[in-house]
PAZAPA-4460 file (N, C-alpha, C; in steps of 0.05 Angstrom, whole numbers, plus 32768, in hexadecimal, padded with zeros to 4 digits):
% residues 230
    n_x    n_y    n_z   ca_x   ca_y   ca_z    c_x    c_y    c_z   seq   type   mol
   7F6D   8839   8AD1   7F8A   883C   8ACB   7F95   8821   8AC0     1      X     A
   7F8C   880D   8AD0   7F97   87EC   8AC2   7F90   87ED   8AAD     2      X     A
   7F6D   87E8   8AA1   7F6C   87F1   8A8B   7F75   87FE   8A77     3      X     A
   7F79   881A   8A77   7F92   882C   8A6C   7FA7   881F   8A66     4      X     A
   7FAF   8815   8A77   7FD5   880C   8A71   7FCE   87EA   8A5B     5      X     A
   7FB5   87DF   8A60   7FB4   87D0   8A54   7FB2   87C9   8A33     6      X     A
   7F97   87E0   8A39   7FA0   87E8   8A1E   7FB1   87F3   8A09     7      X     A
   7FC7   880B   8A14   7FDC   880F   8A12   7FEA   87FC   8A02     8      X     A
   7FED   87E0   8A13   8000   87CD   8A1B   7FF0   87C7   89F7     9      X     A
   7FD3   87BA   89F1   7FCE   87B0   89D8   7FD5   87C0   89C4    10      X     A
   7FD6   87DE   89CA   7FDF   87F2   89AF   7FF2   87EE   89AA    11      X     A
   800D   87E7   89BD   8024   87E7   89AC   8026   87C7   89A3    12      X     A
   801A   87B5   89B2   801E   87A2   89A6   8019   8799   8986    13      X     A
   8003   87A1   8986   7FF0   879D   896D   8002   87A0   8950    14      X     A
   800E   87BB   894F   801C   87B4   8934   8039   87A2   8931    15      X     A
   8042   87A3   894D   8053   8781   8949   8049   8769   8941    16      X     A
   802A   8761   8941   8027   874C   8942   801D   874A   8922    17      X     A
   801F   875E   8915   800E   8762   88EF   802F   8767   88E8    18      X     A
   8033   874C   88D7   8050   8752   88CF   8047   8735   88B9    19      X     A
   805E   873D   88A6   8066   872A   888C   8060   8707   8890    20      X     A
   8052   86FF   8889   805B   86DC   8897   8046   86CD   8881    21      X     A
   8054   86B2   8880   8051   8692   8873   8034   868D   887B    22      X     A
   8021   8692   886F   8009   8682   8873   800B   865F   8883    23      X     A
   8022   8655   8887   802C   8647   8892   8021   862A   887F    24      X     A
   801A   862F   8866   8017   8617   8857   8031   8606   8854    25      X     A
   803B   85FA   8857   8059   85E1   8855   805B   85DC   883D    26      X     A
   8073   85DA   8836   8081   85CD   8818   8092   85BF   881B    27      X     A
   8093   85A5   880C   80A7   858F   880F   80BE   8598   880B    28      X     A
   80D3   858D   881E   80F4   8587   881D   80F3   857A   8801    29      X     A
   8110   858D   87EB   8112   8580   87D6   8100   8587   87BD    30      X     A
   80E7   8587   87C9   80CF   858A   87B2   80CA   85B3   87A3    31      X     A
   80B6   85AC   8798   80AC   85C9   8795   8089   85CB   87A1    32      X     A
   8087   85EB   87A9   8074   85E9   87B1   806B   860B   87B7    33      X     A
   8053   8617   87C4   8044   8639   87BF   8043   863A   87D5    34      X     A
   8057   8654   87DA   805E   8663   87F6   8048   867B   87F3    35      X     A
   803C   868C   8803   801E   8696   880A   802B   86A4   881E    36      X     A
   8033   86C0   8814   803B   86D0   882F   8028   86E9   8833    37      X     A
   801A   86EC   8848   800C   86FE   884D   8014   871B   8859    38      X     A
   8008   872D   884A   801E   874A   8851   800D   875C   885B    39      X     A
   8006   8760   8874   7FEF   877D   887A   8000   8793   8879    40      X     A
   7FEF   87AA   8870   7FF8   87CC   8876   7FFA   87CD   888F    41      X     A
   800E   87DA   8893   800F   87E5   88B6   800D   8800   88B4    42      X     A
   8017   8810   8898   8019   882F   88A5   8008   883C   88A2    43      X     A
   8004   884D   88B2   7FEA   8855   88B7   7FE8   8875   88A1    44      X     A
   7FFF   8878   8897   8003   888F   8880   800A   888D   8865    45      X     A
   8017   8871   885F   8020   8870   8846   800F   884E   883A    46      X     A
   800F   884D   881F   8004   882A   881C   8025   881C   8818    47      X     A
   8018   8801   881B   802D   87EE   880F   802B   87ED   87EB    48      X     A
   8047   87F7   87ED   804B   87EF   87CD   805D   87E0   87BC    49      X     A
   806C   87CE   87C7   807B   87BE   87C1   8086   87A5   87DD    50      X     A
   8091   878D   87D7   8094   877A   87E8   80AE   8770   87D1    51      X     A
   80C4   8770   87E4   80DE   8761   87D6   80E4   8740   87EB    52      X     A
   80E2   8733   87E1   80EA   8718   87F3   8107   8709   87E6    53      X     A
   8112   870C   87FA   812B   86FC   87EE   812D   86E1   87FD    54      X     A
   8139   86D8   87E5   8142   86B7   87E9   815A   86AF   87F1    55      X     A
   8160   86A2   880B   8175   869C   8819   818D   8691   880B    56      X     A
   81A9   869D   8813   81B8   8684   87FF   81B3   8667   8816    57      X     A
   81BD   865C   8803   81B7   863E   8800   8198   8633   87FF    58      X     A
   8185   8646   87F9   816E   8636   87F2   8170   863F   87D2    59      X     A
   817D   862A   87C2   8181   862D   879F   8163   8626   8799    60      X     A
   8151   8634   8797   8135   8633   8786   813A   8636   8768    61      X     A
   813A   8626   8755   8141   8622   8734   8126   8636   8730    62      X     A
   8115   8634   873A   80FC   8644   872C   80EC   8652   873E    63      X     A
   80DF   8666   8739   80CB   866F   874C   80B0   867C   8737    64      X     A
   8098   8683   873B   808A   8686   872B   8074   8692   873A    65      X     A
   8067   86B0   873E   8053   86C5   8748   803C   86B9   8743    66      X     A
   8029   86C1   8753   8011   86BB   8746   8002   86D7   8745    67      X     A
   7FFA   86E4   8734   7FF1   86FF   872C   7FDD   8708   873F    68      X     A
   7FE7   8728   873B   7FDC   8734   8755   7FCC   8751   8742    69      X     A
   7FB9   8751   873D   7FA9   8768   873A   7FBA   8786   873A    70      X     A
   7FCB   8795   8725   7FCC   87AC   8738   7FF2   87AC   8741    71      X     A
   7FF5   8794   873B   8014   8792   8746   8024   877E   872C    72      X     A
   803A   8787   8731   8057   877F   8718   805F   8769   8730    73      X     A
   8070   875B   8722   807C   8743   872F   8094   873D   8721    74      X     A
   80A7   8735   872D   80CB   872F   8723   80D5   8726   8732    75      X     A
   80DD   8708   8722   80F3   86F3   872B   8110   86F9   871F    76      X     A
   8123   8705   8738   8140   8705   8730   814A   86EC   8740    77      X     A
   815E   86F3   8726   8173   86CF   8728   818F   86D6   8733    78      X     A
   819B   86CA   8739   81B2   86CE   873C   81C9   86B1   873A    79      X     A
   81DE   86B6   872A   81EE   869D   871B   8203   8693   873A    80      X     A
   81FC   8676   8737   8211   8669   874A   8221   8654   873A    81      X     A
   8230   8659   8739   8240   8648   872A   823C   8646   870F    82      X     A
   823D   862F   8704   822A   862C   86F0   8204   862A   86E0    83      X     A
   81FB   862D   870A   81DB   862E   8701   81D7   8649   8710    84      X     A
   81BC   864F   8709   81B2   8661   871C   819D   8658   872B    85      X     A
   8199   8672   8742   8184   8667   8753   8170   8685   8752    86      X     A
   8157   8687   8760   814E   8694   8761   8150   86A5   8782    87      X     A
   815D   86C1   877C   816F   86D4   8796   8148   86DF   879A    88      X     A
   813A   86EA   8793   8130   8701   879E   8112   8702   878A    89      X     A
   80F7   8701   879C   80EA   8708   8787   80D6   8726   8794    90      X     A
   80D8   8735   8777   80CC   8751   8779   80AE   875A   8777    91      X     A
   80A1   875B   878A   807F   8769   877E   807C   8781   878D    92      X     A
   8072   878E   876E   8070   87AC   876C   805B   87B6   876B    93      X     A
   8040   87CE   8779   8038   87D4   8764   8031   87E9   8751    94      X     A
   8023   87E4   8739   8023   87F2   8726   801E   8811   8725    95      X     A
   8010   8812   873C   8005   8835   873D   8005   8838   8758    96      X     A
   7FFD   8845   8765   7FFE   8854   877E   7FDA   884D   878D    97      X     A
   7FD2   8849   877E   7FB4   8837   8781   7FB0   8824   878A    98      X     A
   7FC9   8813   877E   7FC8   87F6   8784   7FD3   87F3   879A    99      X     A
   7FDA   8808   87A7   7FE9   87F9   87C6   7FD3   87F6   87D9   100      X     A
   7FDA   87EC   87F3   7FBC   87EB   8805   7FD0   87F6   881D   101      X     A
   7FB4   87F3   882A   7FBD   8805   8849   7FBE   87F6   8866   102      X     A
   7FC7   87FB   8875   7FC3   87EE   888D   7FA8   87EB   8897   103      X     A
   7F8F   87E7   888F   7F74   87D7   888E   7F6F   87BE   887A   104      X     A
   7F90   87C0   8867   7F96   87A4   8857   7FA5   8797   8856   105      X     A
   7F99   877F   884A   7FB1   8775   8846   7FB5   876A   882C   106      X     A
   7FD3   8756   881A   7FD0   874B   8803   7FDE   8734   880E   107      X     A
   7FD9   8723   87F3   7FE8   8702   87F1   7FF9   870D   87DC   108      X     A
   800C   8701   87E2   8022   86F8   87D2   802B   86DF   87D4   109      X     A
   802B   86D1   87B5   802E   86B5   87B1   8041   86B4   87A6   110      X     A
   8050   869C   87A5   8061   8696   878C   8061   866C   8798   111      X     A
   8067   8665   8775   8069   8645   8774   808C   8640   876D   112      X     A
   809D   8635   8786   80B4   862F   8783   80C6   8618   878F   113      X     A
   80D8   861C   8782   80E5   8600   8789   8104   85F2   8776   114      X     A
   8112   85E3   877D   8115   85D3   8799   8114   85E2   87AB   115      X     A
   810B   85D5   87CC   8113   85E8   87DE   8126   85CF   87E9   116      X     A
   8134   85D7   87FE   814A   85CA   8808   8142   85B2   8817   117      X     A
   814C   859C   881C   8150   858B   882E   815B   8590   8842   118      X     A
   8151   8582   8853   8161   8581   887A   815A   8597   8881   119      X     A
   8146   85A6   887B   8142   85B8   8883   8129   85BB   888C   120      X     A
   811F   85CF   88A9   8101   85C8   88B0   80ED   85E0   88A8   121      X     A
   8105   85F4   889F   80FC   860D   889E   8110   8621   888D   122      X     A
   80F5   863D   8882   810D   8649   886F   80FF   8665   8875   123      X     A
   811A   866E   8882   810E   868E   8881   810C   869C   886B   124      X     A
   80F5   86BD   8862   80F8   86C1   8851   80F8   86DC   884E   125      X     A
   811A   86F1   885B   8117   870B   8865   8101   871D   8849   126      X     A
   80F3   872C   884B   80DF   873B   8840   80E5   875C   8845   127      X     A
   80E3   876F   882F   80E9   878A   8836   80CC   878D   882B   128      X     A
   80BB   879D   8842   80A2   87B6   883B   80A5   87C8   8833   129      X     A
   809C   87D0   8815   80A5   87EA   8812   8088   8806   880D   130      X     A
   8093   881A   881C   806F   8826   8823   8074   8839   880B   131      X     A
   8060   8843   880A   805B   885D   87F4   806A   8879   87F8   132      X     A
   8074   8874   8810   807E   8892   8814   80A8   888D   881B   133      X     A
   80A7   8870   880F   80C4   8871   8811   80CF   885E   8825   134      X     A
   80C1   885E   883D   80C5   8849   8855   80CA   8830   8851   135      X     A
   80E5   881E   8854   80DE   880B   8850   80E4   87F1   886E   136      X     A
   80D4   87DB   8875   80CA   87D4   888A   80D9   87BA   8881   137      X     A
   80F1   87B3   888B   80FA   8798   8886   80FD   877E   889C   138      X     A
   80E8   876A   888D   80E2   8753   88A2   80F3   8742   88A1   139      X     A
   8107   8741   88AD   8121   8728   88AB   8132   8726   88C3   140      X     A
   811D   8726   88D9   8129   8712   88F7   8127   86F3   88F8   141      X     A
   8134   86E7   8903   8129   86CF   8903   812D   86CE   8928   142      X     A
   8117   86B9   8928   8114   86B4   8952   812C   86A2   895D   143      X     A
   8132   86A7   896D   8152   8699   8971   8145   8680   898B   144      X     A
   812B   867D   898D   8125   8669   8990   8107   8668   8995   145      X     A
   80F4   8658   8997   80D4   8655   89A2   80CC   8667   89AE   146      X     A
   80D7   866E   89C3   80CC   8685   89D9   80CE   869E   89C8   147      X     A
   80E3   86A5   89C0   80E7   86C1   89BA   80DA   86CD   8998   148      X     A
   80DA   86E4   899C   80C0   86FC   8983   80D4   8713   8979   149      X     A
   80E3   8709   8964   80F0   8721   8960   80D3   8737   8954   150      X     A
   80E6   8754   8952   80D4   8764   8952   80C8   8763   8930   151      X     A
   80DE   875A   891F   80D5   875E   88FC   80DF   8742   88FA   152      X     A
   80CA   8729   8900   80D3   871A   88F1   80D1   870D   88D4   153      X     A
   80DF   86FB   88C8   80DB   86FB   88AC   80CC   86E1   88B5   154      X     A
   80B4   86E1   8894   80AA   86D0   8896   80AF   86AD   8890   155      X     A
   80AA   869B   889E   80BC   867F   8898   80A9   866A   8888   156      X     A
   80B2   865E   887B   80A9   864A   886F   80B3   8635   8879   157      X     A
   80A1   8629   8885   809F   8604   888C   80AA   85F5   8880   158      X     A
   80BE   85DD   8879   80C2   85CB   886B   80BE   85AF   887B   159      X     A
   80B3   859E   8863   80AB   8581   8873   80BA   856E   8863   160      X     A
   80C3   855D   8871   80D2   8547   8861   80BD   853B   884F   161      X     A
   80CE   8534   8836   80C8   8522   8828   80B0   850C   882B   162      X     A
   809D   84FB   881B   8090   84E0   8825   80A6   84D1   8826   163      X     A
   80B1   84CE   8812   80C1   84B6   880E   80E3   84BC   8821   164      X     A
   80E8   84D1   8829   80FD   84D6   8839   8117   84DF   8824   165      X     A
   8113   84E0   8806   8123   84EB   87FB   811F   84FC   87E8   166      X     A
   811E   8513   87F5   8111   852D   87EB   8102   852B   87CE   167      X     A
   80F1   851D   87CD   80DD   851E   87B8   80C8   850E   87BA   168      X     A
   80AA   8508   87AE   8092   84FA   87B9   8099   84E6   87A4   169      X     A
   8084   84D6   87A1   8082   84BF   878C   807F   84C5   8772   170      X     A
   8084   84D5   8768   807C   84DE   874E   8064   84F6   8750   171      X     A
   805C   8505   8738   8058   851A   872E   803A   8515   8735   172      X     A
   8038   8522   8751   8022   851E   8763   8016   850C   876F   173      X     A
   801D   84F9   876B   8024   84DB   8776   802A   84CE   878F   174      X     A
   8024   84C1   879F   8034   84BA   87AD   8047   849E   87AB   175      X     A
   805B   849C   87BF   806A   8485   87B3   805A   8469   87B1   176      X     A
   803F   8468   87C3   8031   8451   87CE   8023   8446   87B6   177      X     A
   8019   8460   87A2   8003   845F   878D   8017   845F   8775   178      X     A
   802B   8463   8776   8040   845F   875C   8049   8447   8761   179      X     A
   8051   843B   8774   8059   8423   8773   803C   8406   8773   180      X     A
   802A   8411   8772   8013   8407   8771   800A   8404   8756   181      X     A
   800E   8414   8741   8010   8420   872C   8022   8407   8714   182      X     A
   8038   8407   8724   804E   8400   871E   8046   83DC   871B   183      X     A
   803C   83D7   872C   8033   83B1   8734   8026   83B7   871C   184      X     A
   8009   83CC   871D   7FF5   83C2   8702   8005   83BA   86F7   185      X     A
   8013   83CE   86E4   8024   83D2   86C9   802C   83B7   86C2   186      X     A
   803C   83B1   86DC   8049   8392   86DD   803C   8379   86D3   187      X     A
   8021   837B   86EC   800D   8366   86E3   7FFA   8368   86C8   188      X     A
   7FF9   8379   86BB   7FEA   8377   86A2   7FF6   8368   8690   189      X     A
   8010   8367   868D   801C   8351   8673   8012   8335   8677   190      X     A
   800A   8335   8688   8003   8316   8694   7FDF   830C   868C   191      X     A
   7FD6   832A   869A   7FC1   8324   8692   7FB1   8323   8672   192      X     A
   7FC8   832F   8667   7FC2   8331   864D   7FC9   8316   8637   193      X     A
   7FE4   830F   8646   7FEC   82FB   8637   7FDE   82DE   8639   194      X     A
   7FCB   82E2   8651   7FB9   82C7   8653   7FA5   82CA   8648   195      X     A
   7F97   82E4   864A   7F7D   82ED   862F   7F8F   82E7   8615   196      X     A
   7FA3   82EE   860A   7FB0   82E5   85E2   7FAE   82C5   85ED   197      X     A
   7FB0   82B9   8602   7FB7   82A2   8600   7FA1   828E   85F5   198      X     A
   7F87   8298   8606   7F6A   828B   85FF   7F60   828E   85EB   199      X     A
   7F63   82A8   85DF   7F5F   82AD   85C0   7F67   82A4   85AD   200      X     A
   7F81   829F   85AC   7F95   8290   8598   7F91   8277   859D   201      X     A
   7F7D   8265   85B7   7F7A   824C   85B3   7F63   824A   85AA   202      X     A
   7F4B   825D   85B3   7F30   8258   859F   7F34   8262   857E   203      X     A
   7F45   8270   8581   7F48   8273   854F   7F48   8253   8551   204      X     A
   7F5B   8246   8557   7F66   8235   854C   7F5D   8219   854C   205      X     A
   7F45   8219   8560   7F34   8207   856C   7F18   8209   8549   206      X     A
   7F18   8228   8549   7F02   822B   853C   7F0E   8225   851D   207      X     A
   7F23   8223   8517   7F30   8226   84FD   7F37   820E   84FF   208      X     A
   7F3B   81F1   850F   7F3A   81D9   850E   7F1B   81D1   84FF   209      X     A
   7F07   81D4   8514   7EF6   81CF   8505   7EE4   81DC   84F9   210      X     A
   7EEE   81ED   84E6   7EE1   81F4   84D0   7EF2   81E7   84C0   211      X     A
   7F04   81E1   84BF   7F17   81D1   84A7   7F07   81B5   84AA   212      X     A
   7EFE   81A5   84C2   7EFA   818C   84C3   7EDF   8195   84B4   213      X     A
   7ECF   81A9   84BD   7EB1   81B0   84AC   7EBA   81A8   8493   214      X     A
   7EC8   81AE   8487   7ECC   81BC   8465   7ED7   81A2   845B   215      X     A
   7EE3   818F   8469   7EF4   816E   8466   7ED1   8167   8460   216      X     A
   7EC3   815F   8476   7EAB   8154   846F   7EA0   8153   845D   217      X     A
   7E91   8175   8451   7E81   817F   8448   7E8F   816C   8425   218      X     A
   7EAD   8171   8425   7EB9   8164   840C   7EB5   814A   8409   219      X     A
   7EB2   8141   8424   7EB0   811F   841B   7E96   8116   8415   220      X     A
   7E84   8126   8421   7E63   811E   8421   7E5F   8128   8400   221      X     A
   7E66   813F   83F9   7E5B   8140   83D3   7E6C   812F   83C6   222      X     A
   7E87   8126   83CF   7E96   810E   83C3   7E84   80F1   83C5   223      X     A
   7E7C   80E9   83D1   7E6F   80CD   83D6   7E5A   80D2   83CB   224      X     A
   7E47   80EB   83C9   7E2C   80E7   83BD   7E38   80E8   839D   225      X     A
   7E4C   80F9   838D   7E47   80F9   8376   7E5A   80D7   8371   226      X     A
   7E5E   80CE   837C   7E70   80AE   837E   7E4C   8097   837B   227      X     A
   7E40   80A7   838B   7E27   8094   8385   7E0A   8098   8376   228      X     A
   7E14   80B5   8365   7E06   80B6   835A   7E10   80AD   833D   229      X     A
   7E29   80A6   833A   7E26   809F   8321   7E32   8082   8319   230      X     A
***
């Protein structure tokens, strides 16, 4: 009977714990960077055929960008704030009724985006499942603290501060240690160069002394012989 109830107890657990979520890779505060959300089928009657993820206000992402999925459409909607826009919502579809999978699967869904915000340690990212037969399964709880499991939560993306502490690294893959390292060469080469022109421009001139004194000689020695030969 313990048994029984135990198991029980894992059946219902089990499809709470297969839900939408962040491969938990991190992306810099400030920077851009590829969020990896993993999506299993749960229903046990219909496939997954579409995933809508929307983007929080105040995380203004200028860009976002799919990475292609076999079988499935993909769409970045924008939406105008003020004078810029940001990216509200991105859409993957798919193409046929084929391409969906079932609760023995699962898919990735990628995208490369950014800025993401500063001061921030984390970014939820509510997600709607949409099944083949119309159902749609929307993941956008957030845990109101450590201990607690909401039942659909949305999946979160990690953010890590900055290297340099102001939301960006040292340059375009860089870090600030090896750009400013970079930076000394750059510095020190005029130096080293200008003491190589320096040695050079004193041996021409060494060698162009005396070849002139050669060529003085050479004039005085056929001067004195034709002086004594005649």
């Amino acid at each position: 009977m313990a048994l029984a109830s135990a198991l029980a107890v894992v059946a219902l657990a089990a499809p709470a714990a297969a839900h939408v979520r962040s491969d938990g890779t991190p992306v810099t505060q400030g920077g851009y960077g590829i969020v990896r959300l993993i999506v299993p089928g749960e229903s046990e009657r219909a496939a997954t055929v579409a995933l809508t993820v929307t983007i929080p206000e105040g995380v203004d992402l200028k860009s976002a960008r799919t990475l292609p999925i076999p079988g499935w459409s993909a769409t970045v909607e924008r939406q105008k704030v003020g004078s810029a826009e940001r990216v509200s919502r991105i859409v993957w579809t798919a193409t046929d009724p084929a391409s969906g999978f079932g609760n023995t699967e699962y898919r990735e869904f990628s995208f490369s985006g950014g800025p993401w915000p500063k001061g921030k340690d984390s970014v939820a990212l509510p997600s709607d499942q949409r099944y083949s037969d119309g159902v749609v399964v929307s993941w956008n709880e957030v845990a109101v603290d450590k201990a607690s499991e909401p039942e659909h939560p949305a999946p979160i993306v990690t953010l890590n501060a900055a290297a340099d502490g102001h939301g960006h690294d040292g340059g375009h893959g860089e870090s600030a240690t090896a750009a400013g390292a970079n930076h000394h060469d750059d510095a020190a080469a005029p130096d080293a160069n200008e003491s190589s022109d320096g040695l050079w421009h004193s041996i021409s001139v060494i060698g162009l002394l005396l070849a002139l004194a050669a060529s003085v000689a050479v004039a005085w020695v056929l001067r004195r012989d034709r002086v004594t030969g005649s």
